[in-house]
Kinemage of the C-alpha trace (Angstrom):
@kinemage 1
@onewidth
@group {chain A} dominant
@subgroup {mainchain}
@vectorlist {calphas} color= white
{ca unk a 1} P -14.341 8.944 -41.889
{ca unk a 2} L -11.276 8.958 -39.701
{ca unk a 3} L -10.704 5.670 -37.492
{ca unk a 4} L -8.862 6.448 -34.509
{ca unk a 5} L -6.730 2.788 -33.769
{ca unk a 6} L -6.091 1.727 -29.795
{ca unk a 7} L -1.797 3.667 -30.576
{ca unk a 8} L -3.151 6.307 -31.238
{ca unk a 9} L -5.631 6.379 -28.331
{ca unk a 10} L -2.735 5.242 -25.959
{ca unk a 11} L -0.431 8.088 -26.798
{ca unk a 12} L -2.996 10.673 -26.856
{ca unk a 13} L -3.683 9.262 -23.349
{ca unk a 14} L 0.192 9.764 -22.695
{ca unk a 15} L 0.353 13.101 -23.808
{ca unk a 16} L -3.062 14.423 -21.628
{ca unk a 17} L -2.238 17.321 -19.538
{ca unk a 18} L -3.754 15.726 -16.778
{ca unk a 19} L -2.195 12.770 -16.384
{ca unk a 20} L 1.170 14.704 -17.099
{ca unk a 21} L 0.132 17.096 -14.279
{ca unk a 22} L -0.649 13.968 -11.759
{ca unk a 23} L 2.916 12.420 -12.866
{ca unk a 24} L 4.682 14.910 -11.933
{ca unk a 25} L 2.895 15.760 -8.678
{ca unk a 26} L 3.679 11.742 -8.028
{ca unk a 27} L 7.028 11.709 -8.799
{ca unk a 28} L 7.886 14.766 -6.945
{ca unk a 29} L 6.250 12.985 -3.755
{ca unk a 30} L 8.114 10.010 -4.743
{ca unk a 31} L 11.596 11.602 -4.508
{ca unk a 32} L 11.296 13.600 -1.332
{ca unk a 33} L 10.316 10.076 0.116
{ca unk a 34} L 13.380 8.696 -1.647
{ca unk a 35} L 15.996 11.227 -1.016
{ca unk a 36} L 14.532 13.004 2.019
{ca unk a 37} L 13.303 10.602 4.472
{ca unk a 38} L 14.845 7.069 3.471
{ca unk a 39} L 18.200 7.124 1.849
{ca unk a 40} L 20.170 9.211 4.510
{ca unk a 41} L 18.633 7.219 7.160
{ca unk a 42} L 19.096 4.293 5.672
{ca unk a 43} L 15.092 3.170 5.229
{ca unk a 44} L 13.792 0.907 2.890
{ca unk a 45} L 9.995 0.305 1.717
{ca unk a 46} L 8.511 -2.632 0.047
{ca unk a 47} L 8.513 -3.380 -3.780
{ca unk a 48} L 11.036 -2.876 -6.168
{ca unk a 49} L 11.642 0.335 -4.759
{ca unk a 50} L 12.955 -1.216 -1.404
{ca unk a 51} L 15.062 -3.473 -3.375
{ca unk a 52} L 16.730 -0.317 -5.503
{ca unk a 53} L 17.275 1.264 -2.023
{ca unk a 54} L 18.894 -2.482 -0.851
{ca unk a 55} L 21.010 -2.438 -3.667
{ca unk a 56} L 21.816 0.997 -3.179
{ca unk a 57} L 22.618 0.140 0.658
{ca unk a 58} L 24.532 -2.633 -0.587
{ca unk a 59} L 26.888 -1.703 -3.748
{ca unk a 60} L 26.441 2.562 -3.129
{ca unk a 61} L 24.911 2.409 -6.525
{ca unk a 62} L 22.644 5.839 -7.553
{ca unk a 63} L 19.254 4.476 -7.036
{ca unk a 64} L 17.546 5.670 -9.797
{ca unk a 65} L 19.599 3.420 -11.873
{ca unk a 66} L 18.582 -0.438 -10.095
{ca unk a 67} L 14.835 1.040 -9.704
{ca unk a 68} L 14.711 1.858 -13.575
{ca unk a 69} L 16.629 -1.555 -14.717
{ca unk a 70} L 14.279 -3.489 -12.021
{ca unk a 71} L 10.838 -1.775 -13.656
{ca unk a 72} L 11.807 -2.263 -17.064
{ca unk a 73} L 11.156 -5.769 -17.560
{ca unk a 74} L 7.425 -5.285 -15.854
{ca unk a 75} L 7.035 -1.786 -18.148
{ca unk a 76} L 7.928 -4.571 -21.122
{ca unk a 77} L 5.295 -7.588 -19.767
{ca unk a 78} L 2.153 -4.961 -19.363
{ca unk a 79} L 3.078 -3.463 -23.044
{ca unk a 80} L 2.562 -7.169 -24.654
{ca unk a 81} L 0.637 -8.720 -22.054
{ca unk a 82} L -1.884 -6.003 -20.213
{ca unk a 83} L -2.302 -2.839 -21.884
{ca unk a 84} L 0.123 -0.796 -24.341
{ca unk a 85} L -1.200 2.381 -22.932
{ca unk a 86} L -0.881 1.908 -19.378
{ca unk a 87} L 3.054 0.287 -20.191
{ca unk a 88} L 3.412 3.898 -22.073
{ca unk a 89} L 2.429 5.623 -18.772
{ca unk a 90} L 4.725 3.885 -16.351
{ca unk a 91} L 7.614 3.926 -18.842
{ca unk a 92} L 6.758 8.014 -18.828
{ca unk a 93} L 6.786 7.715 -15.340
{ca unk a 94} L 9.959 5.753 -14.660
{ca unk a 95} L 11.769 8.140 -16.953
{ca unk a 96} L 10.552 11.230 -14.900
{ca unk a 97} L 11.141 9.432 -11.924
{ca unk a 98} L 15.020 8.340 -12.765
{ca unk a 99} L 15.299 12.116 -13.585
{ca unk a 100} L 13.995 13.373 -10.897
{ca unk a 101} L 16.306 11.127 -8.419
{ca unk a 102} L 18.562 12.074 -10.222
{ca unk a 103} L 18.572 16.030 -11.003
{ca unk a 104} L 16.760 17.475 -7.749
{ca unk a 105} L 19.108 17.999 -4.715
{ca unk a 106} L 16.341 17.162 -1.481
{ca unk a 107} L 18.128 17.458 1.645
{ca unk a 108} L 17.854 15.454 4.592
{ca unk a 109} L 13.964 16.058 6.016
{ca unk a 110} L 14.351 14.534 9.661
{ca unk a 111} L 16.373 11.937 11.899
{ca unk a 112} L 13.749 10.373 13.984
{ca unk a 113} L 13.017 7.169 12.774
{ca unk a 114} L 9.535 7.297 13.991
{ca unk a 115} L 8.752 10.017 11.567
{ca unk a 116} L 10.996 8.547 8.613
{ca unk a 117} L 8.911 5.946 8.280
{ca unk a 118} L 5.472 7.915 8.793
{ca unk a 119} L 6.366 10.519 6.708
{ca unk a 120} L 8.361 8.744 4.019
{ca unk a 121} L 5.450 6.557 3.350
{ca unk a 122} L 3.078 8.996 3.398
{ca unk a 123} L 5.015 10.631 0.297
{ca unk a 124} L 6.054 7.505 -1.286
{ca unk a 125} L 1.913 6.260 -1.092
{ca unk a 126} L 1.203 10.036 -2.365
{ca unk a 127} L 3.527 9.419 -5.330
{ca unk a 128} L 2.277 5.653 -6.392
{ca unk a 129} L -1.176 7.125 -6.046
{ca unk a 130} L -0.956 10.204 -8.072
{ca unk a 131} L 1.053 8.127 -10.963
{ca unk a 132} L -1.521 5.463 -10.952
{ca unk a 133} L -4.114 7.974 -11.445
{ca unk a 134} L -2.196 9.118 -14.049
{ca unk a 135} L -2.978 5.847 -15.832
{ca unk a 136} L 0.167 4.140 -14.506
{ca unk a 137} L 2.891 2.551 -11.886
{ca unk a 138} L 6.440 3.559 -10.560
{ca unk a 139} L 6.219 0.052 -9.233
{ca unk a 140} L 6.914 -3.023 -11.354
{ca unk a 141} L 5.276 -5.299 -8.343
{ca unk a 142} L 1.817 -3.617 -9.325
{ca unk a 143} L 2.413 -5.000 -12.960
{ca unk a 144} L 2.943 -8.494 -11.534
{ca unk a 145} L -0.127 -8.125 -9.502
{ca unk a 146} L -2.391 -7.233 -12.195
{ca unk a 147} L -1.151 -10.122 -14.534
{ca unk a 148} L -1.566 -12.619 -12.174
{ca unk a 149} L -4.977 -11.259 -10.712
{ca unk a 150} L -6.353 -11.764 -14.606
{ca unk a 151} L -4.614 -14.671 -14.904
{ca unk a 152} L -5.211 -16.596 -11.624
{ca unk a 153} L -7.926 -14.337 -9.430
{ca unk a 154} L -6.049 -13.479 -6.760
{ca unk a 155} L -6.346 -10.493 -5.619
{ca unk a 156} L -3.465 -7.419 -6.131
{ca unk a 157} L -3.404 -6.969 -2.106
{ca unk a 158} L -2.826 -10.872 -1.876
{ca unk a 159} L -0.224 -10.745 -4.426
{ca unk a 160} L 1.555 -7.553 -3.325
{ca unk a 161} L 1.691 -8.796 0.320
{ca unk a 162} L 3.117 -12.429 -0.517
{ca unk a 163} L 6.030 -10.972 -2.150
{ca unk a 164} L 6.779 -8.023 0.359
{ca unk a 165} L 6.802 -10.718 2.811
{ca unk a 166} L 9.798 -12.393 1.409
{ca unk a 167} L 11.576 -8.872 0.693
{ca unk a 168} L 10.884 -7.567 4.373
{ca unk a 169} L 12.504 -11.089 5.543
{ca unk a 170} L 15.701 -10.278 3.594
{ca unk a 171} L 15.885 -6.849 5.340
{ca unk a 172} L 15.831 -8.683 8.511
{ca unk a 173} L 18.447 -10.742 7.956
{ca unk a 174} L 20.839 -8.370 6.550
{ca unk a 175} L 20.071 -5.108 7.961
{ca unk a 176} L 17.817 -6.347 11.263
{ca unk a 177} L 14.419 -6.571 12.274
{ca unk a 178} L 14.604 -3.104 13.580
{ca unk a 179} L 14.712 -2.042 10.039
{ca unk a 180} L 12.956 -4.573 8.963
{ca unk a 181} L 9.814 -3.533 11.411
{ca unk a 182} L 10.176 0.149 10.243
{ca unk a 183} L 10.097 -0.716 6.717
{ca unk a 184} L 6.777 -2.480 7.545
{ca unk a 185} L 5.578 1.017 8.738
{ca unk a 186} L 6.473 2.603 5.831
{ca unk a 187} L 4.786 0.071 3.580
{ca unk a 188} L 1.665 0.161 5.292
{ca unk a 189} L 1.559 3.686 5.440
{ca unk a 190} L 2.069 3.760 1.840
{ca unk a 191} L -0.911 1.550 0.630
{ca unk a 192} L -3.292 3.471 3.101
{ca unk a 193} L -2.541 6.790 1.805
{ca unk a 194} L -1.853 5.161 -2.208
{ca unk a 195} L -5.585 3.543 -1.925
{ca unk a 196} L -6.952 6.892 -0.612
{ca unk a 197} L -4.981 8.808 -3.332
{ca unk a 198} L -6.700 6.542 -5.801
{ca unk a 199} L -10.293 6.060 -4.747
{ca unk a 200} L -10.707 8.718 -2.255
{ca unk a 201} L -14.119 9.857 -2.179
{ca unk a 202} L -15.302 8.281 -4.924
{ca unk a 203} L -14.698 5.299 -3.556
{ca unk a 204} L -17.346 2.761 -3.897
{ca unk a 205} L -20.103 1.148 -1.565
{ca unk a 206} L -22.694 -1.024 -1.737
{ca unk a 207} L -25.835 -0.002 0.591
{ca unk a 208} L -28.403 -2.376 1.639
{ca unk a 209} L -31.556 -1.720 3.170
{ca unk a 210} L -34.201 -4.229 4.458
{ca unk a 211} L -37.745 -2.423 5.018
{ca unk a 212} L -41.266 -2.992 5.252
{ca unk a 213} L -41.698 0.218 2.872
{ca unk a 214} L -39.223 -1.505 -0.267
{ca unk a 215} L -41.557 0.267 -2.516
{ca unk a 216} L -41.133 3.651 -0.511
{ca unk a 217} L -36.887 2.720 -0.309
{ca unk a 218} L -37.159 1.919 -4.336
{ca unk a 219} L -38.686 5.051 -5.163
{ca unk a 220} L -36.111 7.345 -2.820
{ca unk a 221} L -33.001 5.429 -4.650
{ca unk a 222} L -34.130 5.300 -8.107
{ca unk a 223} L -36.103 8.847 -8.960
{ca unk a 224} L -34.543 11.019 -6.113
{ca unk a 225} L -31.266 9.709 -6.157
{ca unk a 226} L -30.698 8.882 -9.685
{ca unk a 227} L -29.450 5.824 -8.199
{ca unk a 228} L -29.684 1.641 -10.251
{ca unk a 229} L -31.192 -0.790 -7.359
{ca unk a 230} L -30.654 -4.555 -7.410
{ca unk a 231} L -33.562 -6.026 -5.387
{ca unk a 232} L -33.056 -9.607 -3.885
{ca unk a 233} L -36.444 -11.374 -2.292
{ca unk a 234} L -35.815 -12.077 0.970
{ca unk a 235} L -37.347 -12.420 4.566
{ca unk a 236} L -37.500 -9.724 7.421
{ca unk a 237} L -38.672 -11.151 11.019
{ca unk a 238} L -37.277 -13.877 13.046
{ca unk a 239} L -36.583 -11.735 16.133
{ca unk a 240} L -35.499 -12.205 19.080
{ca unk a 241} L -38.872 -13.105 21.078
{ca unk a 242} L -40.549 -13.598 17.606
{ca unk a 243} L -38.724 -16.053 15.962
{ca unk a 244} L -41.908 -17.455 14.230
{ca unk a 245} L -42.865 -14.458 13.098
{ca unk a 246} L -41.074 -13.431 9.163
{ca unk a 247} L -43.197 -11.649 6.054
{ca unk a 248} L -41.871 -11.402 2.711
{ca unk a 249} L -39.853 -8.053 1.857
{ca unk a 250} L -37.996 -6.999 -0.918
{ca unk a 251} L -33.994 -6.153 -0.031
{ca unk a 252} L -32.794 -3.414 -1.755
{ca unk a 253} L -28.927 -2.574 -2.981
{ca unk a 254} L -27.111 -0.221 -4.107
{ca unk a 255} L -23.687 1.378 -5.305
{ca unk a 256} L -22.932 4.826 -4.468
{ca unk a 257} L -19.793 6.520 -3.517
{ca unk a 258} L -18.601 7.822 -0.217
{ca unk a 259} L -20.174 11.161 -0.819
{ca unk a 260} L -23.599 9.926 -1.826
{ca unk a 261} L -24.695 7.750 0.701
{ca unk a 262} L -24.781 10.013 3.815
{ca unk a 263} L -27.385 11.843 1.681
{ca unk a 264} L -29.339 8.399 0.696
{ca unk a 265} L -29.196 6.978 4.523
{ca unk a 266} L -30.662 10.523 5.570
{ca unk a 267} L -33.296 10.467 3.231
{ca unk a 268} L -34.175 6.458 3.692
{ca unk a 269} L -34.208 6.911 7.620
{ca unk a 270} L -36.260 9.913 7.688
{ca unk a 271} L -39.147 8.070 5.428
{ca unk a 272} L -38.488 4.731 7.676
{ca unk a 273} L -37.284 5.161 10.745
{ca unk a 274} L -36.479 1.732 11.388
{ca unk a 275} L -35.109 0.398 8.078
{ca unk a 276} L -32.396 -1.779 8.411
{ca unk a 277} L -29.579 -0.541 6.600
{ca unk a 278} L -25.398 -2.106 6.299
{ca unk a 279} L -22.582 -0.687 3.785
{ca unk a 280} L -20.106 -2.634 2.677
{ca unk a 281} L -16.613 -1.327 0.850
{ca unk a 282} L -16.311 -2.646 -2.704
{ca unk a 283} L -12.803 -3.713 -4.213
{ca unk a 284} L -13.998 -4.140 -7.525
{ca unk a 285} L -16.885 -3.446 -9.580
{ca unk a 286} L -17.151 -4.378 -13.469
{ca unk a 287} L -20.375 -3.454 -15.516
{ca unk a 288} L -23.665 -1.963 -15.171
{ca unk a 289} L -24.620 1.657 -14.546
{ca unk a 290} L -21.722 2.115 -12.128
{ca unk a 291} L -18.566 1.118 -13.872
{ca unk a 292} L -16.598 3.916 -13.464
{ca unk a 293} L -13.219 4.349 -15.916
{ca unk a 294} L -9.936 2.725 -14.844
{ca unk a 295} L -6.831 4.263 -13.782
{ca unk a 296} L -5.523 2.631 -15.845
């Protein structure tokens, strides 16, 4: 019988059409961002790849060689430290990437800086979030933020924004807070539409409903839904005008995506009108029947 060791399952992962298909389609993204919105109008974004384009500004460098030499040292922490797969995807993806900036003649898109940073980080978000969906990163921060977030909890979000402060601070100072404040545009632009790139609608929620009918609410989630339930014993009452008043209910959760629970708050309402239901947006979730596979 053949074992199949974790090199061989990263490079099979490499080579997958797919996540070819979804670098490429990221990269591409990536570049016009680069070369059509922020270099000729001398924009920057957060991350390493602000820093390239600050070197660039600075010493008239080619970009794609300070944003390859910058990522290299993160591609070489996530092989030994994180995953040797997921290195072998954003080395893949660096490589396309330096090609790309470096092959492909994209002309100048638009002046008005309004726009440059709209538009530029709508394609630079489009290109992080195809690439990590590819199974990696074009952005050596993201490595740092997933060490440290095994390593000390923090969250990548917390990480990411502590050291884009500092970055956007030394834009200020040597370009102005005008860029500086643009730059801020384009960053936040770029997570929105990255994070929606990367969970989009199956991004996950958690549902909770508090009835008098839990049995009713059980029964819709579990055999109609296909849905898992966690049930928590609780208290429903204490009302305005009825404080006294409370009766024992079970509270009911669940973790659907952003498709599924239109359909499940439909169905829930029309059996109990006056259930009690709240969503809440997950960051994370780790086990269970819901696990779904990483990007990475």
């Amino acid at each position: 019988m053949h074992t199949t060791n974790k090199n061989e399952i990263g490079f099979s992962r490499v080579i997958n059409f797919k996540s070819i298909l979804l670098k490429i389609l990221g990269v591409l993204a990536a570049t016009i961002a680069i070369k059509g919105f922020m270099i000729p109008n001398h924009f920057l974004d957060g991350g390493l790849l602000g820093i390239a384009i600050l070197i660039h500004e600075f010493y008239h460098i080619d970009v794609w060689i300070p944003l390859l030499l910058l990522n290299l040292p993160f591609v070489i922490i996530s092989f030994k430290k994180i995953d040797k797969s997921f290195a072998l995807h954003s080395l893949l993806a660096l490589i396309l990437l330096g090609t790309y900036l470096y092959v492909l003649p994209i002309p100048e898109i638009t002046k008005d800086h309004f726009l440059v940073a709209a538009f530029g980080g709508v394609f630079v978000g489009l290109g992080i979030g195809f690439v990590i969906r590819s199974g990696g990163v074009i952005d050596g921060l993201e490595v740092i933020a997933e060490f440290t977030n095994k390593k000390f909890g923090l969250t990548t979000s917390e990480i990411i924004m502590a050291i884009n402060t500092i970055v956007f601070l030394i834009i200020a100072f040597f370009l102005g807070l005008e860029k500086a404040m643009y730059s801020i545009i384009t960053f936040f632009t770029a997570i929105k539409v990255s994070d929606y790139v990367v969970d989009g609608f199956e991004k996950l929620i958690c549902l909770t409903i508090i009835s008098p009918n839990d049995q009713v609410i059980k029964d819709i989630i579990v055999n109609k839904f296909d849905k898992p339930i966690t049930v928590y014993k609780g208290q429903r009452g204490n009302l305005p005008g009825s404080f006294t008043i409370s009766h024992d209910c079970d509270i009911v959760a669940t973790v659907v995506t952003r498709l599924e629970v239109h359909n499940i708050k439909k169905a829930i309402a029309h059996a109990d009108p006056k259930a009690f239901m709240f969503v809440q947006n997950i960051n994370e979730v780790k086990g269970g029947l819901v696990s779904r596979e990483s990007h990475h």
